[in-house]
C-alpha positions, 0 to 999 in steps of 0.5 A: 495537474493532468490525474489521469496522466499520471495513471495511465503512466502509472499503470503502464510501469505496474503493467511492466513491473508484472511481467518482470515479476511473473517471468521470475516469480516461483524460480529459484533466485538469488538473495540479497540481504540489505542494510536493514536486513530486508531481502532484494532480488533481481526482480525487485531490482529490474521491475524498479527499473522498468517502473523508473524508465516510463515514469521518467520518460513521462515526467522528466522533471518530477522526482522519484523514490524507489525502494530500491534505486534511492530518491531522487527529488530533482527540486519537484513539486512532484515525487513518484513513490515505488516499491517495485515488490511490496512483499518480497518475502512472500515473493521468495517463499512463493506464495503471492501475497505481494505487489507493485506500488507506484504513487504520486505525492505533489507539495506532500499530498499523495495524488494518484495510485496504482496497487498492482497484484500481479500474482493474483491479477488485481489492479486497483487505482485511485486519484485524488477527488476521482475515485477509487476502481478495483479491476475497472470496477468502482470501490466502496468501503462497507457501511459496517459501524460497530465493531461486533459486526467487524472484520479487522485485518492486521498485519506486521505488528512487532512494534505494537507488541513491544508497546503498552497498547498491546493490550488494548489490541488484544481487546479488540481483537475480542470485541470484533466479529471476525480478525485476519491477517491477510497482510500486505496489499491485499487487506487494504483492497479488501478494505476499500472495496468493502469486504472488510472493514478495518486495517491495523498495521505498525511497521510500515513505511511510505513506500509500502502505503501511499497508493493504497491509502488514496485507493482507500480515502477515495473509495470513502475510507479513512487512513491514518497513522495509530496516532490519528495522523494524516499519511506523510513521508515519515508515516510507519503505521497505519489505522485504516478504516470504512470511516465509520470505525475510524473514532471507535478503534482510535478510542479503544487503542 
């Protein structure tokens, strides 16, 4: 495999997807509501667009799953993960936290990811075994190992209201030194980069993490699911940490 390849790729259709999005980003753009009742607009729509047409440029015969165009495997060992606008209802209210995902899985494993912010200028990356980089910058997660010196973010958190751990949520919320919600991609650059130090998500899906749980794995972090599982196609929430946290909030929820 040729990592950075893949991330000079990836970067490329990020880079392109940005200008897409900042050409429409604050205008007044038509709605569409989806199956699912997520909103899509012409952003989202040619930014995935222009991310496709690179990336199959680059690699013919890998697959690809976008939020928006569907999935097409092509019978790869390969498969690029795209959501074009991680955050389209921040994207349509007009205020910036959203962003481009683009990831890399082969035989089921995430290999390369780019997390592109393109409202805040922020480009982070990450490949298997090479590290993780914010803004051309080394990432480290903080050595933070006590949840009274945390900083814990959280965000979407329907799921785990309707559970029977909400509860313990709410104790853990006490016991930490410092609880955000900074949403979306921006706690998990947070995160790897070590100005904070945990993430708790339970609605997600693949598309919406799997760049950002390899930019956290290699800047020495820990991402799981709320079960303590490993992320995979079918991951919908997410327990993200600097590692030393990982056992101490997977007790306590």
């Amino acid at each position: 495999m040729d990592a950075q390849a893949y991330l000079d790729a990836a970067k490329e259709a990020a880079s392109a997807a940005a200008e897409i999005i900042r050409h429409y980003y604050r205008t007044q753009l038509d709605v569409v509501r989806k199956a699912d009742q997520s909103p899509v607009t012409r952003a989202d729509v040619e930014a995935e667009q222009a991310i496709r047409s690179i990336l199959q440029a680059g690699f013919p015969d890998h697959g690809f799953y976008g939020e928006e165009t569907g999935r097409s495997d092509n019978e790869s060992e390969f498969l690029w993960l795209v959501d074009p606008i991680d955050g389209t209802k921040s994207f349509i209210r007009q205020y910036p936290f959203f962003s481009t995902q683009i990831a890399l899985m082969h035989r089921r494993r995430i290999v390369a990811g780019v997390s592109s912010a393109p409202a805040f200028g922020e480009l982070a990356w990450a490949s298997l075994g090479g590290g993780a980089w914010l803004d051309g910058q080394p990432a480290h997660v903080s050595d933070v190992s006590t949840l009274d010196r945390a900083a814990l973010s959280s965000g979407n958190l329907a799921t785990l209201a309707r559970s029977d751990r909400w509860s313990r949520w709410g104790e853990v919320v006490a016991r930490v030194d410092r609880i955000r919600g900074y949403g979306d991609f921006y706690h998990y650059h947070l995160l790897a980069s070590g100005r904070i130090d945990a993430v708790v998500e339970s609605d997600v899906n693949i598309l919406d993490i799997a760049a950002l749980s390899l930019i956290v794995e290699e800047a020495g972090g820990r991402f799981t699911d709320l079960q303590g599982q490993p992320v995979s196609l079918g991951t919908t929430s997410v327990l993200a940490t600097n590692g030393a946290l990982h056992p101490i909030l997977e007790d306590a929820l």
